[in-house]
MDTraj code that builds the backbone (N, CA, C; nanometers):
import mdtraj as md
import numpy as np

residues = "UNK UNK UNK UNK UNK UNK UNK UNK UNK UNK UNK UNK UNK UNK UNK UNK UNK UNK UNK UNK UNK UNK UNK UNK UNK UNK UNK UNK UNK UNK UNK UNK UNK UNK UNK UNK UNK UNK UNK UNK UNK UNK UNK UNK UNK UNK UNK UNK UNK UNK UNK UNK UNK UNK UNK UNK UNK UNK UNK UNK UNK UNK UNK UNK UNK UNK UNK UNK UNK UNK UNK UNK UNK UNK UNK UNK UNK UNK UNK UNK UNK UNK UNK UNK UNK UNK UNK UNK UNK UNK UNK UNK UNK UNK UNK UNK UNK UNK UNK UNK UNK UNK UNK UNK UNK UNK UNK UNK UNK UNK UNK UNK UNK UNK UNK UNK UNK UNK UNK UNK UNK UNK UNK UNK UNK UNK UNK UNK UNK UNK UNK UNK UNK UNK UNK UNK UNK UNK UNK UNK UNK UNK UNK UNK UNK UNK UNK UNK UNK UNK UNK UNK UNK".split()
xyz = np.array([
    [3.0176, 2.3634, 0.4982],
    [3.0793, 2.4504, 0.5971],
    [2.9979, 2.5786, 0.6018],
    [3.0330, 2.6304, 0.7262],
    [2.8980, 2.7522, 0.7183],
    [3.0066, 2.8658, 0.7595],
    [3.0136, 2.9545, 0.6935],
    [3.0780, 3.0954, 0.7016],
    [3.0095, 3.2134, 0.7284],
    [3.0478, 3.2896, 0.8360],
    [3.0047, 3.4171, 0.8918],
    [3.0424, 3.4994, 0.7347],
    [3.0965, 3.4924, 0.6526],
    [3.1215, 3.6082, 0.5574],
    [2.9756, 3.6445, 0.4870],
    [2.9386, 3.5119, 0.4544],
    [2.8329, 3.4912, 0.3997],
    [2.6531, 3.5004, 0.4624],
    [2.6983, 3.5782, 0.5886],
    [2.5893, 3.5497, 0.6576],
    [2.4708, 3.6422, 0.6397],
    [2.5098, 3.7342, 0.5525],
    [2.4120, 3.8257, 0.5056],
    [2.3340, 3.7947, 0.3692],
    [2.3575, 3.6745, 0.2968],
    [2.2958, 3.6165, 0.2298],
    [2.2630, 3.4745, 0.2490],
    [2.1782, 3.4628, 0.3130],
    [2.1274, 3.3074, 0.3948],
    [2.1520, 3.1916, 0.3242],
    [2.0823, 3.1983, 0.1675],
    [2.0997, 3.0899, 0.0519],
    [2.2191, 3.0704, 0.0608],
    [2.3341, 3.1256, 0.0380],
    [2.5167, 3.1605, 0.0090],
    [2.5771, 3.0894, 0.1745],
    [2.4841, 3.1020, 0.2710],
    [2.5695, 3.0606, 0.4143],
    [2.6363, 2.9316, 0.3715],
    [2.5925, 2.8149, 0.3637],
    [2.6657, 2.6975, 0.3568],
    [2.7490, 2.6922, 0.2166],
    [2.8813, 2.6408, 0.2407],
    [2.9361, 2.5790, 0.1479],
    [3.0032, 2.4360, 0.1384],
    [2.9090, 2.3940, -0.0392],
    [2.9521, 2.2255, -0.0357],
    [3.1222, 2.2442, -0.0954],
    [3.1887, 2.1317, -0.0008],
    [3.3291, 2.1032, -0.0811],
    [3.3363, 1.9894, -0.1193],
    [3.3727, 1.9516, -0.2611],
    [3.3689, 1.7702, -0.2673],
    [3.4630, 1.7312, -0.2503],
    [3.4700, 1.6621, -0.2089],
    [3.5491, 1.5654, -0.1430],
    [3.6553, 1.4587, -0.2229],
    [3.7704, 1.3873, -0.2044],
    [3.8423, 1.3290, -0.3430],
    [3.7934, 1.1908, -0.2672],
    [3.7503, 1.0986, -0.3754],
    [3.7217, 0.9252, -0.3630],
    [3.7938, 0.9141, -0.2476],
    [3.9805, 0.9419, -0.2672],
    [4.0225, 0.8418, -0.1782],
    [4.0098, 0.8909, -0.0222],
    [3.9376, 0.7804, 0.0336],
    [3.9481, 0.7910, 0.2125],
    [4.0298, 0.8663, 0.2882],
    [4.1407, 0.8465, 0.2551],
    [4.2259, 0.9202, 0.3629],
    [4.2889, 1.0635, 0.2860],
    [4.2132, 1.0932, 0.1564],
    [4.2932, 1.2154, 0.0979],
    [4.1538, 1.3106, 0.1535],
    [4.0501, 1.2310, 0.1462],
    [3.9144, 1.2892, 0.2025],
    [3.8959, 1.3501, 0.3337],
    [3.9933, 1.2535, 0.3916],
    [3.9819, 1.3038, 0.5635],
    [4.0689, 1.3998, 0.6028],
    [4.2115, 1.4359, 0.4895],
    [4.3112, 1.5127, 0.4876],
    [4.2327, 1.6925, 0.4758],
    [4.1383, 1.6643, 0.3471],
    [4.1129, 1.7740, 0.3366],
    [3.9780, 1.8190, 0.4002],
    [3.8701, 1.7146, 0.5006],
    [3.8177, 1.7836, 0.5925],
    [3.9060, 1.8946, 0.6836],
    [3.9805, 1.8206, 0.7483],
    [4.1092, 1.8466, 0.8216],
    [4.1629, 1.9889, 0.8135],
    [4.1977, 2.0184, 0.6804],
    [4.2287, 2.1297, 0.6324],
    [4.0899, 2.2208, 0.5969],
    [4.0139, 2.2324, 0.5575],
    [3.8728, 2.3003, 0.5615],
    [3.7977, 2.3335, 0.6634],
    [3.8062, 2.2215, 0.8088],
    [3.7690, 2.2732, 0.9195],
    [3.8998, 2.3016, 1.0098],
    [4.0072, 2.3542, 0.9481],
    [4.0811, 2.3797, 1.0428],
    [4.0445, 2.4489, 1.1954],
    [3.9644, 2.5747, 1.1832],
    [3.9244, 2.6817, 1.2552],
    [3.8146, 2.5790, 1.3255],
    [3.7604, 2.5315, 1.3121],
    [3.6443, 2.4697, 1.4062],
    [3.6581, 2.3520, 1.5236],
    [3.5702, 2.3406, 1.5970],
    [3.6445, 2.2479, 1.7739],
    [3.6584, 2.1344, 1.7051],
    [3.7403, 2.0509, 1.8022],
    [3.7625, 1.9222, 1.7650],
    [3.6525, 1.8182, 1.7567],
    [3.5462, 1.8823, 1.8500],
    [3.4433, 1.7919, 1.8668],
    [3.3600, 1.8005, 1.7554],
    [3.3434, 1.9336, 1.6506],
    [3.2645, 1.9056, 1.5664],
    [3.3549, 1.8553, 1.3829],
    [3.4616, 1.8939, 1.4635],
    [3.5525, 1.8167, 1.3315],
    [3.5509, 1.6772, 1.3115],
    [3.5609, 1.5954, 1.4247],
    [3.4749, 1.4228, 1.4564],
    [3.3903, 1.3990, 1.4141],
    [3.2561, 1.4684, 1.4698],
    [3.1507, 1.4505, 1.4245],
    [3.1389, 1.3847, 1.2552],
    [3.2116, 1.5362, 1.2136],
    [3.1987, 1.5383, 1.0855],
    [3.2624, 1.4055, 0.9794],
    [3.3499, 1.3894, 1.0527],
    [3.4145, 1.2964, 1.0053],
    [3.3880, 1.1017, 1.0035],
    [3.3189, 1.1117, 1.1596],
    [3.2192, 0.9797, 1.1851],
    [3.1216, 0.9996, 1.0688],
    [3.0689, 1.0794, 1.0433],
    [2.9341, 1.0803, 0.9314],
    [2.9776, 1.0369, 0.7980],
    [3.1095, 1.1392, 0.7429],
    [3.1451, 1.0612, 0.6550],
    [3.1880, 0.9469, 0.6294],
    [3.2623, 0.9000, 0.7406],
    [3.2914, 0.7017, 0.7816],
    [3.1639, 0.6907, 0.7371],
    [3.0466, 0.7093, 0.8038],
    [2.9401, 0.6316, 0.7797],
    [2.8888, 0.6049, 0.6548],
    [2.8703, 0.6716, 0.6342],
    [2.8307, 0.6830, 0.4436],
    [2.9275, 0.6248, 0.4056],
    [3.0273, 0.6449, 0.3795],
    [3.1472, 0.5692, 0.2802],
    [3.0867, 0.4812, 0.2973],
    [3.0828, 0.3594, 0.4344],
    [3.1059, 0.2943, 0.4693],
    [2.9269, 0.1866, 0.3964],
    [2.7957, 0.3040, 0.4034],
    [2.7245, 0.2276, 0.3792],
    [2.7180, 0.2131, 0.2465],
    [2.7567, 0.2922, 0.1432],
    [2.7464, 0.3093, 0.0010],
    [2.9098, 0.1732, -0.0583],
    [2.9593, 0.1485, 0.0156],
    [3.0424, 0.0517, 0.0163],
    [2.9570, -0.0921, 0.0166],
    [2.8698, -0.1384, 0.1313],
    [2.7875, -0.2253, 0.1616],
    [2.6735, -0.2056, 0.0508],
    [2.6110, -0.1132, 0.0366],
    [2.5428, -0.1021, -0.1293],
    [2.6137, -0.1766, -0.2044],
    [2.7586, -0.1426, -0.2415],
    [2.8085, -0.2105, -0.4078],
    [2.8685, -0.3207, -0.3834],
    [2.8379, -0.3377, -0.2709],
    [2.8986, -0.5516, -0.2579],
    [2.7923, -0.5928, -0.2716],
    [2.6162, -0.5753, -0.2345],
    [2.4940, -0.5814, -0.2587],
    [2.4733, -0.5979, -0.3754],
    [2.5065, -0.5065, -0.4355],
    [2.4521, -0.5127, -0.6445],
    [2.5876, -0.5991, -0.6669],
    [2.6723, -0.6225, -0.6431],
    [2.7731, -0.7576, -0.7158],
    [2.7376, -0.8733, -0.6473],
    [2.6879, -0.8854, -0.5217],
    [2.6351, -1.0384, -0.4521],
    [2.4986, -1.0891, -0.5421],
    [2.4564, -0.9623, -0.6278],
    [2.2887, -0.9862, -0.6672],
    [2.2181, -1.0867, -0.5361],
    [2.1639, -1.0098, -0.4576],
    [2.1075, -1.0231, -0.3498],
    [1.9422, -1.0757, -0.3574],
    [1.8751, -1.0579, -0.2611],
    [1.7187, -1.0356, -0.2939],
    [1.7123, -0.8723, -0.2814],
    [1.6010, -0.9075, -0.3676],
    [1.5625, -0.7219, -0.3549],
    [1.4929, -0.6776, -0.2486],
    [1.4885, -0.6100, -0.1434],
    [1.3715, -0.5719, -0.0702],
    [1.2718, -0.4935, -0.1085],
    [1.1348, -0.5140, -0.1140],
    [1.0533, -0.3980, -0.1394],
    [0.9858, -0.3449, -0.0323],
    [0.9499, -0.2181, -0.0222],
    [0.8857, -0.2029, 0.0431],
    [0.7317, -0.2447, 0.0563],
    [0.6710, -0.2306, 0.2006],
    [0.5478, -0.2661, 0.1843],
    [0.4408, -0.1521, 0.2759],
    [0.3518, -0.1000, 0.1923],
    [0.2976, 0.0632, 0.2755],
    [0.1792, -0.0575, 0.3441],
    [0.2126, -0.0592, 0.5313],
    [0.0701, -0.1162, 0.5840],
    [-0.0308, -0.0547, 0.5299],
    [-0.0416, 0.0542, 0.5523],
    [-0.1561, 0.1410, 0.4997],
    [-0.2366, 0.1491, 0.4417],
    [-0.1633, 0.1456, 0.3474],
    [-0.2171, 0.0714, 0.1867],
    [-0.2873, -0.0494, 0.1752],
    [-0.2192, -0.1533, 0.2909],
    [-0.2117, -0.2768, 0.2356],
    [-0.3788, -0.2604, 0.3477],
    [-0.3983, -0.2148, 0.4689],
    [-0.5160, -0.2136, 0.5232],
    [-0.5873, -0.1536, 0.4357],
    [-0.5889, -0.0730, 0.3447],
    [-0.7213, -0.0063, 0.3109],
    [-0.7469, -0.1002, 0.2194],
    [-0.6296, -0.1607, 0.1467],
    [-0.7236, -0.2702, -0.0027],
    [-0.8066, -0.3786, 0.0991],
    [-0.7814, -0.4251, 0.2224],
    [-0.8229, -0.5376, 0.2866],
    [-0.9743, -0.4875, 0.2835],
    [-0.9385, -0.3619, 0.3564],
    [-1.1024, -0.2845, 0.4326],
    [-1.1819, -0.3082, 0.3236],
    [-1.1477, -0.2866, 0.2051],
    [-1.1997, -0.2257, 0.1002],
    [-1.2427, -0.3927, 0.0087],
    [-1.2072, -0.4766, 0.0157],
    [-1.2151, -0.5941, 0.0150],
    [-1.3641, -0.7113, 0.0713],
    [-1.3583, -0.6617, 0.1723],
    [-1.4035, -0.6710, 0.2701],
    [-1.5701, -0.6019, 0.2312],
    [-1.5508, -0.5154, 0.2451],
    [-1.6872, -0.4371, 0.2219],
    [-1.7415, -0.5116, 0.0521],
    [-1.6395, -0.4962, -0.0106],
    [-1.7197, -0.5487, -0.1924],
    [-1.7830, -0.6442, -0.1651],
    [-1.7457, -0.7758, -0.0413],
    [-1.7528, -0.9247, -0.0924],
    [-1.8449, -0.9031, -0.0042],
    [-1.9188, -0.7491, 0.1101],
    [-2.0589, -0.7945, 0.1788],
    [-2.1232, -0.7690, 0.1044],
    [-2.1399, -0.6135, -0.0005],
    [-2.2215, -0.5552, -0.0664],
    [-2.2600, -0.6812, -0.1734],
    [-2.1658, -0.7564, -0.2246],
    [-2.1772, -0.8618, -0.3330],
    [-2.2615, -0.9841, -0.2776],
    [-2.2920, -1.0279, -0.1419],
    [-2.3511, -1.0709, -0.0760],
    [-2.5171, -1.0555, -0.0537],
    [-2.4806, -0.9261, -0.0398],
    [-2.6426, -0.8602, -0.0154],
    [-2.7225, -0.8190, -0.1647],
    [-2.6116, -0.8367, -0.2591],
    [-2.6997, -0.8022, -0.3694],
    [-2.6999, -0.9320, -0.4525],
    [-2.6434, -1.0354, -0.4499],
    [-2.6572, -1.1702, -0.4408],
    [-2.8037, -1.2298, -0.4087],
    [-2.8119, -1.1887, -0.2501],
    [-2.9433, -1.2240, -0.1669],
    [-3.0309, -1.1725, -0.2176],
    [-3.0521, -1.0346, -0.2400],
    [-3.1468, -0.9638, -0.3016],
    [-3.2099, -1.0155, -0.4562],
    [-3.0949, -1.0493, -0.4940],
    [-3.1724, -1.1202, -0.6485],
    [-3.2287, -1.2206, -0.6706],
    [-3.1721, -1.2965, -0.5528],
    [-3.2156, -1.4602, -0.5345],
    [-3.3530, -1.4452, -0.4711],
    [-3.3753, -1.3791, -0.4054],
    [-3.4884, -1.3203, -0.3444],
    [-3.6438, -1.2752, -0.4460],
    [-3.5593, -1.1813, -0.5008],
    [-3.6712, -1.1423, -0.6030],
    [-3.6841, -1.2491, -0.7214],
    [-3.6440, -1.3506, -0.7355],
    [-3.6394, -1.4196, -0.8813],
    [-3.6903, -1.5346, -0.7930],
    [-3.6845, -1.5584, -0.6528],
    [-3.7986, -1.6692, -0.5915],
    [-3.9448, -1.6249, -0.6290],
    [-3.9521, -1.4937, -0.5360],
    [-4.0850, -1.4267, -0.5856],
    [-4.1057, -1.4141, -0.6879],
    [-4.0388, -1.3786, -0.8318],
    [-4.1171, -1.4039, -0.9745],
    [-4.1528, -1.5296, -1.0239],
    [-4.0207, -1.6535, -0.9585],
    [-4.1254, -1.7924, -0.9784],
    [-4.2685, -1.7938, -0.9429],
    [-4.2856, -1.7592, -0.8043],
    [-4.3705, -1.8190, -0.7276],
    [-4.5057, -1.7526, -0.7784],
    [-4.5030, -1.6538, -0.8644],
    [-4.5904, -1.6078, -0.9715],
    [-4.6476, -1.4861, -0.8556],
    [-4.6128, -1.4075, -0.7711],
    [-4.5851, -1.2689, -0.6475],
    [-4.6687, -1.1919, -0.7900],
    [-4.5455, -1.1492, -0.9257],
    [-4.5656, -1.0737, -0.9928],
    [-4.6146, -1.1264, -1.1069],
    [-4.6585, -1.0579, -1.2087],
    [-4.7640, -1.0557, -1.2945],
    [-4.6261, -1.0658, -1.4312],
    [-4.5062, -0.9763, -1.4513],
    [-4.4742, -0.9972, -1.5228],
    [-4.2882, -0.9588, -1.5099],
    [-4.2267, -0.9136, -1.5428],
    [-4.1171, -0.8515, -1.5340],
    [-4.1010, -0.7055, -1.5610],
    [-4.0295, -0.6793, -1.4406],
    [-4.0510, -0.4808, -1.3774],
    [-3.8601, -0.4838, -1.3836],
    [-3.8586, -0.3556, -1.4861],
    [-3.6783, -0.3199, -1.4448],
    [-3.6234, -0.4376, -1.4443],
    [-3.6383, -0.5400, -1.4988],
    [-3.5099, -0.6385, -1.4914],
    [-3.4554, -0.7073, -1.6092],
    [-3.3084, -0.7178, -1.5824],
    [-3.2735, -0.7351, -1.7613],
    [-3.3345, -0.8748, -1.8514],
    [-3.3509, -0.8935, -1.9451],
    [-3.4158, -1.0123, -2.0038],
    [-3.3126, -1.1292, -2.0168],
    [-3.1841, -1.0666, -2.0373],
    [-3.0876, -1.1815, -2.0105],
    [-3.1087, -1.2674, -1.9030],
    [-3.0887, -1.2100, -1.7977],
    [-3.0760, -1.2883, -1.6873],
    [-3.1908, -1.3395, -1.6093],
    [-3.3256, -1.3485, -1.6892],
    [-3.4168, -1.3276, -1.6459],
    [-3.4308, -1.4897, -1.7287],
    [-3.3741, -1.4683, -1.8451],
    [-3.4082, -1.6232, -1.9691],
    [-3.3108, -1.7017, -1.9174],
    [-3.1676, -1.6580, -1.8507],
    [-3.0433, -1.7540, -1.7961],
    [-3.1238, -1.8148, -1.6483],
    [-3.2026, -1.7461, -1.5786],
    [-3.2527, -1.8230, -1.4743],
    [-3.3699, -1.9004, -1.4974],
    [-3.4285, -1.9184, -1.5675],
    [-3.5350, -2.0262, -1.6451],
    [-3.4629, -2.1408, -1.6810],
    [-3.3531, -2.1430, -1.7571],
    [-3.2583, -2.2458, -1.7883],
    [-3.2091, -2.3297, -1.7125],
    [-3.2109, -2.2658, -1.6073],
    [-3.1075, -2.3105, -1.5208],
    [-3.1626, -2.3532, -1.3511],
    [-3.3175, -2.4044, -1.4384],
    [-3.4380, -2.3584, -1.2804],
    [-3.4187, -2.5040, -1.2198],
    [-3.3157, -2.6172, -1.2600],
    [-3.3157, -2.7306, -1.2137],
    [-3.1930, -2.7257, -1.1157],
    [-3.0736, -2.6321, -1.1395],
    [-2.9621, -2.6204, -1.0552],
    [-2.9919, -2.5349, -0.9483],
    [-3.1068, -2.4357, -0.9830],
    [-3.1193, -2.3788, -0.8550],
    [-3.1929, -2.4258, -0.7511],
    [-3.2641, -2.5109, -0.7638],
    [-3.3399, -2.5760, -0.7106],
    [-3.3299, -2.6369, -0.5495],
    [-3.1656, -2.6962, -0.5677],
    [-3.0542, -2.7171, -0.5039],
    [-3.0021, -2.6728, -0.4144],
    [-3.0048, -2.5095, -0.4522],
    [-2.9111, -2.3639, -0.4189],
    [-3.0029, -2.3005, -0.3340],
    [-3.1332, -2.3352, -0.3508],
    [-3.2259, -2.2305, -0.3376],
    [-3.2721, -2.3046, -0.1096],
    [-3.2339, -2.4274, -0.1251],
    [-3.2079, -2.4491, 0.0251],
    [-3.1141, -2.3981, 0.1187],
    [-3.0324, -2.3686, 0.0339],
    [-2.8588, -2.3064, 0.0356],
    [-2.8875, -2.2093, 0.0939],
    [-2.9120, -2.1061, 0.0016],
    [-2.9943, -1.9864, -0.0064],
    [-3.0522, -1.8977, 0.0931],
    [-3.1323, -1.9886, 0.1692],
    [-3.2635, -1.9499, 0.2494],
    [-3.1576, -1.9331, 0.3977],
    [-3.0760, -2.0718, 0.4065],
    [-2.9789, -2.0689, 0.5199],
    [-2.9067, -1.9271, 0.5318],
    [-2.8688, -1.9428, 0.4289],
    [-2.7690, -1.8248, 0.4404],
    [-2.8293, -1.6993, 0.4428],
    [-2.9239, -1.6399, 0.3753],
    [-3.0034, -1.5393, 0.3745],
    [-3.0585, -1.5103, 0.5351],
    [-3.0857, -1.5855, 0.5994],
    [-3.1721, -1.5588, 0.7162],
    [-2.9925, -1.5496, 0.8087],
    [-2.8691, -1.6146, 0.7918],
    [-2.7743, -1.5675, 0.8977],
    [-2.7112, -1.4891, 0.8171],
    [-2.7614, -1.3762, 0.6993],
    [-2.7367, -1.2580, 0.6509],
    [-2.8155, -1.1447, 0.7642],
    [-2.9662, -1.1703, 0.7793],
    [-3.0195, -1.1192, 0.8368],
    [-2.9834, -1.0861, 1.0211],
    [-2.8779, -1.2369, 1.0026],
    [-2.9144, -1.2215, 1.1767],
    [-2.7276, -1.1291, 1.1859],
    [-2.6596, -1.1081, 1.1227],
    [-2.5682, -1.0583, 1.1359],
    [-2.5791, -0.8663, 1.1131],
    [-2.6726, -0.8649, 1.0023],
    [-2.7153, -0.7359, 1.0199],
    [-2.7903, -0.6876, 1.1342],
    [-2.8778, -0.7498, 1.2070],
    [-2.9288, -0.7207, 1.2809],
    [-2.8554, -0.7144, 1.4148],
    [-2.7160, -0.7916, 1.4441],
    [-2.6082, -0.7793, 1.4991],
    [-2.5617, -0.6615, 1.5332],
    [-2.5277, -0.5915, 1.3779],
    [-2.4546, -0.4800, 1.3453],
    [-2.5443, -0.3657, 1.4119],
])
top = md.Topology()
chain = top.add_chain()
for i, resn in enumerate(residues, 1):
    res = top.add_residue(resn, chain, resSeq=i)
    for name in ("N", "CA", "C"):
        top.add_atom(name, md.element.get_by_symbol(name[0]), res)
traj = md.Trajectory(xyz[None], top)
């Protein structure tokens, strides 16, 4: 309720009254608290509180039905992990291509020895020079409609 007494201290203007559980002792003492005020905003007031009762009622039949839970879901969010998704699995692509690339050229004996590159993976692709063999037709396909999509872009 908002009182002119109080109007010289802004914080102090409104005052909360609580209200008793029961419904109709609740609506008794709006009743009596807005005596002085129009009828139209004494309704008001009173539809609002229907409302609430009414939804915090539908709440606690909810938690005794044990319902499904709803969660929310932020689009937002959910677009940026996609975007973001999206971009890893090109960059992972192009640096994919790029290695397959340079480790053709160190077969093909291009270089003289090994520059910046780790020795692990350098002894795991020697091992393994019969499966790529395979891959490496794979490879070439895909590498060149890597190229033609960048060149798209």
């Amino acid at each position: 309720m908002k009182t002119a007494e109080r109007a010289h201290t802004p914080k102090d203007l409104w005052e909360k009254v609580k209200l008793d559980k029961c419904y109709r002792i609740a609506i008794e003492q709006m009743e009596e608290n807005l005596m002085y005020w129009p009828e139209f905003l004494k309704h008001k007031c009173k539809e609002r509180f229907t409302r609430i009762r009414q939804m915090l009622v539908r709440k606690r039949r909810m938690k005794v039905k044990n319902t499904e839970n709803y969660e929310t879901v932020s689009r937002k969010a959910e677009k940026r992990e996609k975007s973001r998704e999206k971009k890893a699995e090109k960059s992972a692509l192009i640096e994919r291509h790029i290695e397959q690339e340079l480790l053709k050229n160190l077969k093909s004996g291009r270089y003289e020895g090994i520059f910046n590159y780790p020795l692990k993976n350098f002894e795991k692709v020697l091992n393994k020079e019969e499966i790529e063999v395979e891959k490496e037709d794979q490879s070439e396909v895909s590498f060149f409609i890597l190229r033609l999509k960048l060149k798209l872009k």
